[in-house]
N, C-alpha and C positions, 0 to 999 in steps of 0.2 A: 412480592419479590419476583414473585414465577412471571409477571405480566411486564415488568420491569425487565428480567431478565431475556424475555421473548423479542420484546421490541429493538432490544438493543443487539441480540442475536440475529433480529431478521434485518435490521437497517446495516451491520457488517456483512450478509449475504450479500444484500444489494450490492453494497459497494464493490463488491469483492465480483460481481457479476460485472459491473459498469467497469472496472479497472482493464481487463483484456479491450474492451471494445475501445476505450480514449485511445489504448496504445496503436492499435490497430489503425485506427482512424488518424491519429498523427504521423504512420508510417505511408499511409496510404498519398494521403491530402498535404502533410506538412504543415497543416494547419492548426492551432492552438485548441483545447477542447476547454470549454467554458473560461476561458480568458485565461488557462495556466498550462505550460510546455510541460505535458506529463512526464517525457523524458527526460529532462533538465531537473526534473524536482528525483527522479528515481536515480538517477546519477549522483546528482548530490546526497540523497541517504546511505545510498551503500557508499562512497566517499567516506562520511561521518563514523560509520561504521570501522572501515579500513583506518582510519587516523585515530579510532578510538584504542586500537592496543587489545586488550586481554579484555578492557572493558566494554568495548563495544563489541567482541565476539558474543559477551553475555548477554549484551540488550539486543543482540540479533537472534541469539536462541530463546530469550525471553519472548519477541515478540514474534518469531515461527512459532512455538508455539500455541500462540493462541489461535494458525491458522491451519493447524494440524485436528483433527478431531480423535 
């Protein structure tokens, strides 16, 4: 579980490392990062969010939290 748990802690680092640099780079460039408009898709979740109500306040504190330590 502990090896399980490493790999899937250290592949959300990563992500979490590569996430400023797409946004960066499609402010810079205007240009698409790996074939998807980073900001189009982050518009669209907090969107989903905001039309969710009471309910989607909690799936946004559910999912900060996992990115809180």
């Amino acid at each position: 579980m502990n090896y399980i748990g490493g790999f899937f802690g250290g592949l959300m680092a990563v992500m979490m490392a590569i996430l400023p640099v797409t946004i960066l780079w499609f402010v810079l460039t205007g240009g698409d990062v790996f074939g998807m408009d980073i900001i189009a898709n982050l518009t669209t979740l907090v969107n989903n969010f905001g039309d969710g109500g009471f309910t989607g306040l909690v799936v946004l504190l559910l999912v900060a939290s996992f990115f809180v330590e």
